[in-house]
KOLMAR-153255 format. One record per residue (C-alpha): x, z, y. Coordinates in nm, 4 decimals. Layout:
<atoms>
{atom {X Z Y}}
...
</atoms>
This chain:
<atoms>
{atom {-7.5986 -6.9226 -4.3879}}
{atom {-7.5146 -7.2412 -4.5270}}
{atom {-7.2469 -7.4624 -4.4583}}
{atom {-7.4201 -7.7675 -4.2787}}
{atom {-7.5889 -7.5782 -4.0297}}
{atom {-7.4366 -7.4717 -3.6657}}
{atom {-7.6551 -7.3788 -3.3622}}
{atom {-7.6315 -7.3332 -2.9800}}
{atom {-7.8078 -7.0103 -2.8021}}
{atom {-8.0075 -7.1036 -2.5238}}
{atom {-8.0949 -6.8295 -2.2056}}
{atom {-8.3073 -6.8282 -1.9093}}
{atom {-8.3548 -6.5191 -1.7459}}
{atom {-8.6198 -6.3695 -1.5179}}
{atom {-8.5496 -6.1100 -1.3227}}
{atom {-8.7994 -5.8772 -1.1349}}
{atom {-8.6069 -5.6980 -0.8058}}
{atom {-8.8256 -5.4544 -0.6350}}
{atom {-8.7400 -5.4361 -0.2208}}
{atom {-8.6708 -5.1448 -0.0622}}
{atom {-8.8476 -5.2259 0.2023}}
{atom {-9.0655 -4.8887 0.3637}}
{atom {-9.4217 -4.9459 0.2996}}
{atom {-9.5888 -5.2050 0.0638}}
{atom {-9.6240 -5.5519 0.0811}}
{atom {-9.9402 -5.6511 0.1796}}
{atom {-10.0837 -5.3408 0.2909}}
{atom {-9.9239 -5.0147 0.5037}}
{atom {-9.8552 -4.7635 0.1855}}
{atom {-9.5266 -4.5698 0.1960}}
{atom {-9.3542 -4.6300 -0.1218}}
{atom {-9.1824 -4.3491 -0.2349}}
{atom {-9.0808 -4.2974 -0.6401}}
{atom {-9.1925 -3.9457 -0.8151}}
{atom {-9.4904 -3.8989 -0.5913}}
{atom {-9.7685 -3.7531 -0.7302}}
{atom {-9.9618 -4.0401 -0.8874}}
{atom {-10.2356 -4.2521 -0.7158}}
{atom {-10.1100 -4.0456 -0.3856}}
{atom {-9.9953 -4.3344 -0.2093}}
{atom {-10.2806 -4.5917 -0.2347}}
{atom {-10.5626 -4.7584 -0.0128}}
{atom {-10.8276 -5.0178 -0.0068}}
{atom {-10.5795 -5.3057 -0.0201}}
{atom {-10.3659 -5.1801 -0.3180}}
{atom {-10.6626 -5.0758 -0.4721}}
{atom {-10.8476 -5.4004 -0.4538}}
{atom {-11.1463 -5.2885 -0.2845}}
{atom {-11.4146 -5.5551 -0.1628}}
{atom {-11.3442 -5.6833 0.1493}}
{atom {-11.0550 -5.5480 0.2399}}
{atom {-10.7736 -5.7929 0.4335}}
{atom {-10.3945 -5.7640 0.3442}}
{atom {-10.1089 -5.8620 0.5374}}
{atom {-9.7825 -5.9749 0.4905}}
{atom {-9.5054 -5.7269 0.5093}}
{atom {-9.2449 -5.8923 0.6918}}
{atom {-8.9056 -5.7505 0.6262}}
{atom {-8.9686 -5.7879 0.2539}}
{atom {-8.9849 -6.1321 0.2992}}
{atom {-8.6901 -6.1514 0.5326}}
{atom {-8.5065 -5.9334 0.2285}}
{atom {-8.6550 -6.2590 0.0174}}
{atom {-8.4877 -6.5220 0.2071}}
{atom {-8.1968 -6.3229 0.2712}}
{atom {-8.1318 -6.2901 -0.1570}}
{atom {-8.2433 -6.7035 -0.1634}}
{atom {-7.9296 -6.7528 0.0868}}
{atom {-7.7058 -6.5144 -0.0820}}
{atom {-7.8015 -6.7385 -0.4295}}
{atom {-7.7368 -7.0694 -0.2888}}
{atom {-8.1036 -7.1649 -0.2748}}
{atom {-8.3015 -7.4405 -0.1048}}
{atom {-8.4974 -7.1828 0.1754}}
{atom {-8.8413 -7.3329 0.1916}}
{atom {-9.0452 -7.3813 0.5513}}
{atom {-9.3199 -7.3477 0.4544}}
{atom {-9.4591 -7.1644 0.1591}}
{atom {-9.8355 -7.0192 0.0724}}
{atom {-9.9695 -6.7167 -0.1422}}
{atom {-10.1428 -6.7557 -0.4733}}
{atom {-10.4028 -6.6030 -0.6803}}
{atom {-10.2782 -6.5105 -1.0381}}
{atom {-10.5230 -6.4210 -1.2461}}
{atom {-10.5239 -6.1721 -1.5234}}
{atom {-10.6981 -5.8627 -1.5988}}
{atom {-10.4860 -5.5538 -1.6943}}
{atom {-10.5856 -5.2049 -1.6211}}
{atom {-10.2331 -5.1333 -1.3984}}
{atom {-10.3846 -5.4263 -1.1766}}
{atom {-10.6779 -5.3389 -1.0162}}
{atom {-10.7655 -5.6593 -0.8250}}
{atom {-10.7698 -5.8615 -1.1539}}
{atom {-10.5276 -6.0947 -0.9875}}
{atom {-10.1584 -6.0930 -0.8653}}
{atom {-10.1066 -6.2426 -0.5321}}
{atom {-9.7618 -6.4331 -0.6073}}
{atom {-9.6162 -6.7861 -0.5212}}
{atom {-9.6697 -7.0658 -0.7687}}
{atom {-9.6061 -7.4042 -0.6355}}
{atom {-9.4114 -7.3213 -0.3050}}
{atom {-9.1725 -7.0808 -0.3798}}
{atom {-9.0122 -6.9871 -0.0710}}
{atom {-8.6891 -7.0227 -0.2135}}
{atom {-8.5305 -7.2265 -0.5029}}
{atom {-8.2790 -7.4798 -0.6774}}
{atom {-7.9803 -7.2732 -0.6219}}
{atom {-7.6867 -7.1188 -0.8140}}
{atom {-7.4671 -6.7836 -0.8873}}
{atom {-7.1203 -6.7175 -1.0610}}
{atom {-7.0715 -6.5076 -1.2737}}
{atom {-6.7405 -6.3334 -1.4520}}
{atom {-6.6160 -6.4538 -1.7696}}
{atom {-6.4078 -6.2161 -2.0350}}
{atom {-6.1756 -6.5093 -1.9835}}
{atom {-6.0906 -6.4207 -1.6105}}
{atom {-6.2793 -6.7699 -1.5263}}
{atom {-6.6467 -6.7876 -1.3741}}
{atom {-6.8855 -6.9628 -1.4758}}
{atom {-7.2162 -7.1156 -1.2836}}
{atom {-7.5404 -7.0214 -1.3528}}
{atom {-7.8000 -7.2640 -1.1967}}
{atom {-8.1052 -7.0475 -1.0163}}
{atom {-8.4500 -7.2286 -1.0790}}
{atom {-8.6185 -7.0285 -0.7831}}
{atom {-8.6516 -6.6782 -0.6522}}
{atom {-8.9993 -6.6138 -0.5126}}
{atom {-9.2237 -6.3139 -0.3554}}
{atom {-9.5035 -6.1119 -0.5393}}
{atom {-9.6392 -5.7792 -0.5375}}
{atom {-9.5734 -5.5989 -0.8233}}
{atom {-9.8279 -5.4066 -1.0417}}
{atom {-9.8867 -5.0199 -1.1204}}
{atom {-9.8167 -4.8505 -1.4386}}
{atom {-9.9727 -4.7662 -1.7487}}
{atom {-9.8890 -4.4198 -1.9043}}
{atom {-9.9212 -4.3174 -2.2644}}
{atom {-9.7980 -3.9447 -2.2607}}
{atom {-10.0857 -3.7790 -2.2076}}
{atom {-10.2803 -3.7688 -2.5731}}
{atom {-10.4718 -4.0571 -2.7559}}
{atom {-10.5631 -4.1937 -2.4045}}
{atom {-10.3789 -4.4098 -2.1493}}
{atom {-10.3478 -4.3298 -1.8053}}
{atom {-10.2931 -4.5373 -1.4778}}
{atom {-10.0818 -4.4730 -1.2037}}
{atom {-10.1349 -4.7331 -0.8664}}
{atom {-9.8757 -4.5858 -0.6752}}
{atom {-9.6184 -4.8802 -0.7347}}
{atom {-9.9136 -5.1197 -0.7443}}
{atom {-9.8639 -5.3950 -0.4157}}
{atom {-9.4627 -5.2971 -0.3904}}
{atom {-9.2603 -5.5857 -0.2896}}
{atom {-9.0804 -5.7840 -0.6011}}
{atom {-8.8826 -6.0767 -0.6081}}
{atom {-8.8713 -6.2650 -0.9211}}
{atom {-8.5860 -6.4629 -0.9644}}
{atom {-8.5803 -6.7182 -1.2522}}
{atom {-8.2875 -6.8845 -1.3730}}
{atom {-8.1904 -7.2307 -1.5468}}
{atom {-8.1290 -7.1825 -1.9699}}
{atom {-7.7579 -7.1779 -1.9122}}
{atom {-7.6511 -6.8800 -2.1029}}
{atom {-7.5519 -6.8361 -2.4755}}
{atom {-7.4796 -6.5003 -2.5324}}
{atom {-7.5816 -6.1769 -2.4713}}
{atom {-7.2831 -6.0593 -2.2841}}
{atom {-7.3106 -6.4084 -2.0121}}
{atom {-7.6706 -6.2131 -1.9533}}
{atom {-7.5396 -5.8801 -1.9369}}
{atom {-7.2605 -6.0389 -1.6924}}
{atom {-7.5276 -6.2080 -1.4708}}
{atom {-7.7405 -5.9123 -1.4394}}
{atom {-7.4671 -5.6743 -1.3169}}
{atom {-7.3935 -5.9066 -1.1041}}
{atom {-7.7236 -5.9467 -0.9232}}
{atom {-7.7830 -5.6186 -0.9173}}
{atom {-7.4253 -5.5850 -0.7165}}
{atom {-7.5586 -5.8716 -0.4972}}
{atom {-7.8858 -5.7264 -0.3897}}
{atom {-7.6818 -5.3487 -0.3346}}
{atom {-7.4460 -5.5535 -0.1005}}
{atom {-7.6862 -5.7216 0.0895}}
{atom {-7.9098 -5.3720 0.1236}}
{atom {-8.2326 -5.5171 -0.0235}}
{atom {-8.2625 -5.3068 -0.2963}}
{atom {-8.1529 -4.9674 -0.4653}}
{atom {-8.1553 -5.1694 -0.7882}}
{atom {-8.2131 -4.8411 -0.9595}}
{atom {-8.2936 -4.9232 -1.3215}}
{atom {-8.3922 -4.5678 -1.4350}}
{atom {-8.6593 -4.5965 -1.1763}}
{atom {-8.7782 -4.9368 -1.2517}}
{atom {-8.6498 -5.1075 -0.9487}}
{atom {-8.4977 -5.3747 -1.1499}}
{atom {-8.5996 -5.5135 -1.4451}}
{atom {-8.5120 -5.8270 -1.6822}}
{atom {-8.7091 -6.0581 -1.9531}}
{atom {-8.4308 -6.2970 -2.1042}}
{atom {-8.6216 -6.6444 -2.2419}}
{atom {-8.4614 -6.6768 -2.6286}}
{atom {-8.4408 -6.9807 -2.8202}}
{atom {-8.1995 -7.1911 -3.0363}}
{atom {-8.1047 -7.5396 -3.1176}}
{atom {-8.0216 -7.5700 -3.4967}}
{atom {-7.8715 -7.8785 -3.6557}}
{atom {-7.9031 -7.8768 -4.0492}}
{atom {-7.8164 -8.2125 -4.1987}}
{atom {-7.7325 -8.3911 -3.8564}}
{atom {-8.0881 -8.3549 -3.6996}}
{atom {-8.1794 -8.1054 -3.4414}}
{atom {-8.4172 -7.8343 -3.4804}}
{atom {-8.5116 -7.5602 -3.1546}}
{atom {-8.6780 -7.2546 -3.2289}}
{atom {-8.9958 -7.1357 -3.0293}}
{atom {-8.9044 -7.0136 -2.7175}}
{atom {-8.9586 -6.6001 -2.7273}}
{atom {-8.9671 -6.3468 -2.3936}}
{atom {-8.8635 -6.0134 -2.4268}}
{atom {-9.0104 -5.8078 -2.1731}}
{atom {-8.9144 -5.5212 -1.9161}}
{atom {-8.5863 -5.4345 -2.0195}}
{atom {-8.4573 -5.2009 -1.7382}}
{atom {-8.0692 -5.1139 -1.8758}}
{atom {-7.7779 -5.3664 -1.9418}}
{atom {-7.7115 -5.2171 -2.2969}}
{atom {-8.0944 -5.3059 -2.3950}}
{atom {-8.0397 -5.6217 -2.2153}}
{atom {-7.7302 -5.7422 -2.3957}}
{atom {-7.8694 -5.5879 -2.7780}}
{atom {-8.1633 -5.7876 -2.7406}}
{atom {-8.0671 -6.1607 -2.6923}}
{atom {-7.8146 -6.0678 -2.9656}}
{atom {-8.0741 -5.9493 -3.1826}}
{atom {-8.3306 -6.2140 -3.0966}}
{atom {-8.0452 -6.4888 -3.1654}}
{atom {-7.9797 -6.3752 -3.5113}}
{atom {-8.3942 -6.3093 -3.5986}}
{atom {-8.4290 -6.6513 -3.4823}}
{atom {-8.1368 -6.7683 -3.7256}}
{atom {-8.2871 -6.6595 -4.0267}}
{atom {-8.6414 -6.6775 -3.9507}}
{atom {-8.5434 -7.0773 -3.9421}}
{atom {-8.3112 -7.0493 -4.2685}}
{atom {-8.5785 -6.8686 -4.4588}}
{atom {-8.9078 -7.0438 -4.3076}}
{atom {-8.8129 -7.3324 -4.1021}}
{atom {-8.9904 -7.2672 -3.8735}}
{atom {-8.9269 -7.4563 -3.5576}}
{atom {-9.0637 -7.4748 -3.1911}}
{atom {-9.3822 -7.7196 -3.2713}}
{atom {-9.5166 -7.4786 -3.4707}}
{atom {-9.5816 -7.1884 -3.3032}}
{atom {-9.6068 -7.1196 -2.9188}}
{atom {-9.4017 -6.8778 -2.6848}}
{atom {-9.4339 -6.5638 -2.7678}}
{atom {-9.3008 -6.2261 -2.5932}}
{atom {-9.2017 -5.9594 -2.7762}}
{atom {-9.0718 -5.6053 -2.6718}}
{atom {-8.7323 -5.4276 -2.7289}}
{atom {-8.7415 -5.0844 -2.9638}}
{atom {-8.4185 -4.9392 -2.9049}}
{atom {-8.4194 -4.6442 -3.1453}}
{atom {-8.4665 -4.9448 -3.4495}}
{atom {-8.2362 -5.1502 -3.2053}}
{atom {-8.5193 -5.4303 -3.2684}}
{atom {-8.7391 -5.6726 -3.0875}}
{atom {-9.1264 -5.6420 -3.1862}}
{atom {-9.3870 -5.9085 -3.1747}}
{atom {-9.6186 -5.8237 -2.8752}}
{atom {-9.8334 -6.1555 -2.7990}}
{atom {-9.8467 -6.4938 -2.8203}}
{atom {-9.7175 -6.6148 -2.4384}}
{atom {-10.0090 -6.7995 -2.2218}}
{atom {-9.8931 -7.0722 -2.0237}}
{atom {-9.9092 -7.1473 -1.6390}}
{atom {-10.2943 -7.2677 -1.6746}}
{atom {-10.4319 -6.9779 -1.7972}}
{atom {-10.3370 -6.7999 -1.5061}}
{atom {-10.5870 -6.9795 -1.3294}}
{atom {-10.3691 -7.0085 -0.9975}}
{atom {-10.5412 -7.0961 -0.6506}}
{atom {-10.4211 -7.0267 -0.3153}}
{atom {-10.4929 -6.6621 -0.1456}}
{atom {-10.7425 -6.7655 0.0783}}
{atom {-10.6767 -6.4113 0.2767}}
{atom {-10.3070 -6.4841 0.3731}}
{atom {-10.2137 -6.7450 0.6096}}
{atom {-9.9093 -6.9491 0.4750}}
{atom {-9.5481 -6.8835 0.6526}}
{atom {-9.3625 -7.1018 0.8245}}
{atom {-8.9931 -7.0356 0.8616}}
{atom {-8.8296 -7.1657 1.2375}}
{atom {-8.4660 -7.2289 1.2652}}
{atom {-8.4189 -6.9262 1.4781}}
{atom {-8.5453 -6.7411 1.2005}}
{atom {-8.3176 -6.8357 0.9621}}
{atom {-8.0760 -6.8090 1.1860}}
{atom {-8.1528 -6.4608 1.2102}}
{atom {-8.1351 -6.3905 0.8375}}
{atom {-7.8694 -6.5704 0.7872}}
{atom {-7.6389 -6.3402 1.0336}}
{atom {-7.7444 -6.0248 0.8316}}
{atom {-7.5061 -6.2350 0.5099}}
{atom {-7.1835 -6.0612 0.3759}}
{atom {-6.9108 -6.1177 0.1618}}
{atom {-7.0560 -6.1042 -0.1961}}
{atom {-6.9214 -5.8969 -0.4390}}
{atom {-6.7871 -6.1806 -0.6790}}
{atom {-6.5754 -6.4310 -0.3892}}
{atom {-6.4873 -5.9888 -0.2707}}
{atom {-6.3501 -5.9385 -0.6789}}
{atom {-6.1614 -6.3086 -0.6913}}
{atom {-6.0359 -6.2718 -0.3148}}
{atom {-5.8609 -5.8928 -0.4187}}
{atom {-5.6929 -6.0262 -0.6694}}
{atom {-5.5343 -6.3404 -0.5005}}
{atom {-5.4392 -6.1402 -0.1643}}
{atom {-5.3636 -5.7700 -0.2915}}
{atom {-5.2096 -5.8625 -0.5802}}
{atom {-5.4568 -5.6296 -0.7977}}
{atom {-5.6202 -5.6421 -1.1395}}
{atom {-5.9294 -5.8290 -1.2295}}
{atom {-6.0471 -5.4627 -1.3378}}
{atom {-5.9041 -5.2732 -1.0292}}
{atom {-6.1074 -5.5713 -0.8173}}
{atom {-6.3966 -5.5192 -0.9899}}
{atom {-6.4633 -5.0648 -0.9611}}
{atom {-6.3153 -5.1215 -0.5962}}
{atom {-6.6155 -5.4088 -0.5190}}
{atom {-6.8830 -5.2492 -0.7523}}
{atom {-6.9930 -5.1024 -0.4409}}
{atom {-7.0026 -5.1836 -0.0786}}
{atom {-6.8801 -4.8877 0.0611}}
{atom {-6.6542 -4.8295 -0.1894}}
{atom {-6.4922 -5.2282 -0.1178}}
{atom {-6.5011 -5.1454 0.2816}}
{atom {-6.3582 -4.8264 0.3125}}
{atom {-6.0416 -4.9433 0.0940}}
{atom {-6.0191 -5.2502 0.3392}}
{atom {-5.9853 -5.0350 0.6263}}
{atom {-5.7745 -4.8304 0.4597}}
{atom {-5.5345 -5.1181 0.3993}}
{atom {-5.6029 -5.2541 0.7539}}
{atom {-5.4035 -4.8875 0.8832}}
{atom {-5.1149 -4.9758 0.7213}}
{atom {-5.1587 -4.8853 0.3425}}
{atom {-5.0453 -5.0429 0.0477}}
{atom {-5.2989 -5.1897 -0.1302}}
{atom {-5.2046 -5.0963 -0.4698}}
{atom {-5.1875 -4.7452 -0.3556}}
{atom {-5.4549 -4.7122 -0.1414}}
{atom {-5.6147 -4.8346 -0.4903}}
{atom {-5.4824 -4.5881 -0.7325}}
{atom {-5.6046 -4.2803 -0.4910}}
{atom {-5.9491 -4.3939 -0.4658}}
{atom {-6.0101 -4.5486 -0.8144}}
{atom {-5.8136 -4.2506 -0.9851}}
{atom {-5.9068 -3.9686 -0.7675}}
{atom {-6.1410 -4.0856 -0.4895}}
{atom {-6.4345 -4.2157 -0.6630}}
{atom {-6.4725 -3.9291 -0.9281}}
{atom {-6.4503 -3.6449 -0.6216}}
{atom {-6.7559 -3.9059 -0.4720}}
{atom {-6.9165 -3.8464 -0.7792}}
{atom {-6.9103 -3.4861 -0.8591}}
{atom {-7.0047 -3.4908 -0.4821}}
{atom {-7.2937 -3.7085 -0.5263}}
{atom {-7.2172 -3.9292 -0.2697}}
{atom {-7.0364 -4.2541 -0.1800}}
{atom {-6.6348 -4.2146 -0.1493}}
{atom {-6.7120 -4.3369 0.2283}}
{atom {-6.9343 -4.0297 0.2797}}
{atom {-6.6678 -3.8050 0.1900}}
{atom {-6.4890 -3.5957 0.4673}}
{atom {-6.1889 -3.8666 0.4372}}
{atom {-6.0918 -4.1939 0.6820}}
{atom {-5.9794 -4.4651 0.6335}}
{atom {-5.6193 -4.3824 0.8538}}
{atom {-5.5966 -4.0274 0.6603}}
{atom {-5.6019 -4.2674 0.3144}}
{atom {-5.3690 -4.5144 0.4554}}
{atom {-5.1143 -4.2537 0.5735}}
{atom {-5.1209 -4.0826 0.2409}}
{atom {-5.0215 -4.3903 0.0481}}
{atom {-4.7672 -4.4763 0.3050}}
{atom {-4.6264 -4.0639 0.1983}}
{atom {-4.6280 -4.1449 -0.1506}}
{atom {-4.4844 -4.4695 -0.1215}}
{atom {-4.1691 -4.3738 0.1049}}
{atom {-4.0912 -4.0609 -0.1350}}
{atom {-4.1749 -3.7975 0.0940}}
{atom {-4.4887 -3.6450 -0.1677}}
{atom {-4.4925 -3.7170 -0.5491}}
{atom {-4.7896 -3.9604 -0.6623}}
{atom {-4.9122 -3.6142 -0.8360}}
{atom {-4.8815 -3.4171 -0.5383}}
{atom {-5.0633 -3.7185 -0.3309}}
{atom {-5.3493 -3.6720 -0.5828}}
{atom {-5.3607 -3.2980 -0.5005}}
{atom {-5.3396 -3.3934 -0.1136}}
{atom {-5.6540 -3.6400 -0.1374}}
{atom {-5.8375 -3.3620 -0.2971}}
{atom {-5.7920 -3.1212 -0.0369}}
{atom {-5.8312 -3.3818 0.2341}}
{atom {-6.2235 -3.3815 0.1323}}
{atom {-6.2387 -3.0557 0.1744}}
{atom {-6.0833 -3.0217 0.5049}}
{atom {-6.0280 -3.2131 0.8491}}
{atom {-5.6900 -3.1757 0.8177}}
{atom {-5.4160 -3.4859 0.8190}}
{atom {-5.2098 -3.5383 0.4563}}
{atom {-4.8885 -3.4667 0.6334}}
{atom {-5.0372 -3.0695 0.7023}}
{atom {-5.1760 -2.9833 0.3796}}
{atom {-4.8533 -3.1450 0.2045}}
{atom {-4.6732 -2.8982 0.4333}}
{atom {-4.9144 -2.6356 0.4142}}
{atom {-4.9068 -2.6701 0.0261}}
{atom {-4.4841 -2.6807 -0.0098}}
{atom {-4.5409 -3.0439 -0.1493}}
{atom {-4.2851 -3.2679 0.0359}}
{atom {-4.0644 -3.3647 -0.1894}}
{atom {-3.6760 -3.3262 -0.0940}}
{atom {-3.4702 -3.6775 -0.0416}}
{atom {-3.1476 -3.5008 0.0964}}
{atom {-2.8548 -3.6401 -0.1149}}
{atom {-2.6278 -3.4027 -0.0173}}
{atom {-2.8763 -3.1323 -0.0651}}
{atom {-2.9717 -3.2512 -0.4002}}
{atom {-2.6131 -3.3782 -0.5395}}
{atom {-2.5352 -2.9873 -0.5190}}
{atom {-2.7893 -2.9052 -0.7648}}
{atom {-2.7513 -3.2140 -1.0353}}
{atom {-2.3602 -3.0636 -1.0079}}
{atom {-2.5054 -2.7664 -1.1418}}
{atom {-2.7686 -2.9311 -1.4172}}
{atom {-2.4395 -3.1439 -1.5704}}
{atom {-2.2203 -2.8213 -1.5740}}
{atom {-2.5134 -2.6255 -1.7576}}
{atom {-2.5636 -2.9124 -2.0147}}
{atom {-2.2505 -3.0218 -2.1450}}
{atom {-2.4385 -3.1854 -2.4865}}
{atom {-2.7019 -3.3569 -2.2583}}
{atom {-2.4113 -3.5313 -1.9996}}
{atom {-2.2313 -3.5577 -2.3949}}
{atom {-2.5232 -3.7954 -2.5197}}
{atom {-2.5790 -4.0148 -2.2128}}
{atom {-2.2016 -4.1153 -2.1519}}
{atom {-2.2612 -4.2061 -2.5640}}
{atom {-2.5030 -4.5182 -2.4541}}
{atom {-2.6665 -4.4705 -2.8403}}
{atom {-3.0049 -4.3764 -2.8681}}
{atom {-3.0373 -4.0605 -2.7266}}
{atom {-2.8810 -4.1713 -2.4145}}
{atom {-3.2221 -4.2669 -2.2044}}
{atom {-3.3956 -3.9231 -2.3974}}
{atom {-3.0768 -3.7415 -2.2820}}
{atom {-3.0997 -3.8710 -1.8978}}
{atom {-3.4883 -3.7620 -1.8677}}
{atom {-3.3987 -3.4162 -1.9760}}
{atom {-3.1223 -3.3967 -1.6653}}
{atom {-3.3557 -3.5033 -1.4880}}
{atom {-3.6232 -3.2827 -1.5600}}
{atom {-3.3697 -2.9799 -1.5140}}
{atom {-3.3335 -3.1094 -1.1637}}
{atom {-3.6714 -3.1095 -1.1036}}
{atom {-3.7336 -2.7909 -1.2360}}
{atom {-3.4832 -2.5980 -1.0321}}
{atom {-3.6132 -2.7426 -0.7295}}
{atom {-4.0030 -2.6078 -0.8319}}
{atom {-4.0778 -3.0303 -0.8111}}
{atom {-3.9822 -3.0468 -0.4781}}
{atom {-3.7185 -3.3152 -0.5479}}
{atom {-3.7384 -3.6909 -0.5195}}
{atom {-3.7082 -3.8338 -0.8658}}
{atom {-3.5631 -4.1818 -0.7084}}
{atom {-3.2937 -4.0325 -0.5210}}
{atom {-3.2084 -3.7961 -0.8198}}
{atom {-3.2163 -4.0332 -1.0480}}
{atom {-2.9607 -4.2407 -0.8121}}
{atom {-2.7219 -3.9410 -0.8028}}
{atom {-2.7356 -3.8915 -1.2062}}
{atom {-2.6637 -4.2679 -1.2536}}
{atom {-2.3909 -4.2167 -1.0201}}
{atom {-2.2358 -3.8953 -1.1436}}
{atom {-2.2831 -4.0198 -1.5066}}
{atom {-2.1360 -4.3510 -1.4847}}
</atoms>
């Protein structure tokens, strides 16, 4: 690259959130992922002639609900739309969507920085469709359709160009997906398609103190944040040198979308992108338009929760944890709950953090469940860490506690019993024994009265001995307390 030229990366994103919502949106087809294909279909989804659909109302309750969560402008009014294209995963020929009245829009979300700050990501609008089925190319030299997910409840959400890297896109889209967990609108399931993300590409280049932008380019259905990340960085730098060799700029040559080959770990020129007319939008003139009341809203708005990102920030101003202990404890909703009520009993935070993100969560997930689904409360939690913390078990032997706590009903204080595990604070008992260790190991008790450098090795071995003739039973603080004593 030469010297005089510098360039900014511009980012929109659009992001495609199917609804876990029980049957389909406009018609009353369970939805259900691995069924057999075309096994859960009808008329409506199938676009017969003259069938009527109608509007599934908790998905767009769900859709309002994700607006608020965003910080969006909640239309009262909104309409369906016709948008036409033919593909053969769409069987009606046309999308039924929202084009002009979104019913939600001009909002914003934050997002984590690698800096510790946040930074604000303006939301364009987040609007209702049904999404479309799925074309399969596994069989032979043939394609194959599969309507099952044809008429499931999406929302698209579309955001302003206000990223410049792939890892601010990657940032925003773990974050939504945590969003739409929290507020229970989604399984956000990316194996299974329920989210997926197109990231809008383009650069301005200044060469010689005049601006240049590249044509804007789409890369489509990306369903994993690796894939997500790879590809704006890839697209940034094909963009780069395209310009450098070429010059090619934005006036000559339209959007185009492209797709995302992970084994080459490149993007690949699909089509050139058609714009908003050639969709030939028109209102559905089969769905009445909806009209949102104040009670309504009012409604929705009392299903809101904390959201994971003001959850992350508030952890680590009022427990006193780490931006990354914040972040695995709020990842899920559960997770962030249980851990509250945990501290709530009594529990020190940073405690009650250590056992569940250093032994809870991975028994949850050789379980296959959430840590709240465990056989574990919330008290039993608290009142180990408060065991741990006033010396009566080792933070070892708390770890082999928790364990056996999901296995059993039984209270921390029994199986630490039960087990031989609490740990022995008598001074008197234990000032016997450290006698003993000193008189056995006269070149040890030698070295650490020495204050050189094998004074601090020297004191761990005593202390070790200690701990070894009591089978780990004793309290390292209060031996450690009678060593500096009887050493000093």
């Amino acid at each position: 690259m030469t010297s005089d030229i510098s360039y900014k990366v511009i980012v929109g994103l659009e992001i495609h959130v199917q609804l876990c919502t029980q049957t389909k949106m406009f018609c009353g087809c369970a939805l259900q992922f691995g069924a057999q294909p075309n096994s859960r279909v009808c008329p409506v989804c199938l676009g017969m002639p003259g069938v009527l659909p109608v509007m599934n109302k908790h998905a767009y309750e769900y859709s309002v609900l994700v607006g608020l969560a965003l910080n969006c402008k909640v239309a009262g009014f909104t309409k369906w739309d016709r948008k036409s294209y033919y593909y053969p995963d769409l069987p009606k020929n046309y999308q039924i969507s929202q084009y002009d009245l979104p019913l939600s829009e001009n909002g914003f979300i934050e997002i984590p920085l690698e800096s510790g700050e946040t930074k604000r990501i303006r939301i364009t609008r987040a609007h209702l469709e049904e999404d479309a089925g799925k074309n399969l190319h596994t069989a032979g030299n043939f394609s194959q359709v599969d309507l099952n997910r044809t008429g499931t409840p999406l929302l698209e959400i579309v955001t302003e160009p206000d990223m410049s890297s792939g890892a601010e896109v990657k940032a925003l889209a773990v974050e939504l997906q945590r969003m739409v967990r929290y507020l229970g609108v989604s399984e956000a399931d990316m194996q299974k398609g329920h989210m997926r993300f197109e990231p809008n590409i383009n650069l301005v280049i200044t060469k010689g103190g005049k601006e240049h932008k590249t044509a804007i380019v789409e890369v489509k259905n990306l369903n994993s944040f690796r894939a997500l990340e790879r590809s704006v960085d890839y697209e940034v730098q094909r963009q780069l040198d395209e310009f450098i060799d070429s010059g090619k700029v934005m006036e000559m040559g339209n959007k185009s979308t492209r797709g995302w080959d992970d084994d080459k770990q490149m993007t690949v020129l699909q089509r050139v992108k058609e714009e908003a007319h050639d969709y030939r939008y028109f209102p559905d003139p089969d769905l009445l338009p909806v009209e949102l009341d104040d009670a309504w809203l009012e409604q929705i708005k009392s299903q809101l929760c904390e959201l994971p990102i003001k959850k992350q920030i508030r952890y680590v101003s009022e427990y006193k944890l780490s931006d990354y202990d914040a972040g695995v404890l709020t990842a899920d909703r559960s997770t962030a709950e249980f851990f509250e009520e945990a501290v709530k009993a009594g529990g020190d935070p940073k405690r009650v953090c250590n056992l569940i993100t250093q032994v809870g969560l991975k028994l949850a997930n050789e379980a296959g469940c959430g840590i709240a689904e465990l056989s574990l409360t919330a008290e039993n939690m608290s009142e180990l860490a408060k065991m741990i913390d006033d010396g009566q078990v080792s933070a070892s032997a708390g770890n082999t506690i928790l364990e056996q706590m999901t296995k059993t009903d039984k209270a921390a204080q029994v199986i630490a019993e039960e087990l031989n595990l609490i740990q022995k604070s008598d001074a008197g008992e234990l000032e016997g024994i450290v006698e003993k260790v000193l008189a056995e190991n006269p070149k040890a008790v030698e070295d650490v009265k020495s204050g050189g450098k094998k004074s601090k090795k020297a004191q761990g071995f005593l202390l070790g001995q200690v701990i070894q003739k009591t089978k780990g039973q004793a309290n390292p603080k209060v031996v450690s307390e009678i060593l500096s004593k009887k050493l000093s």
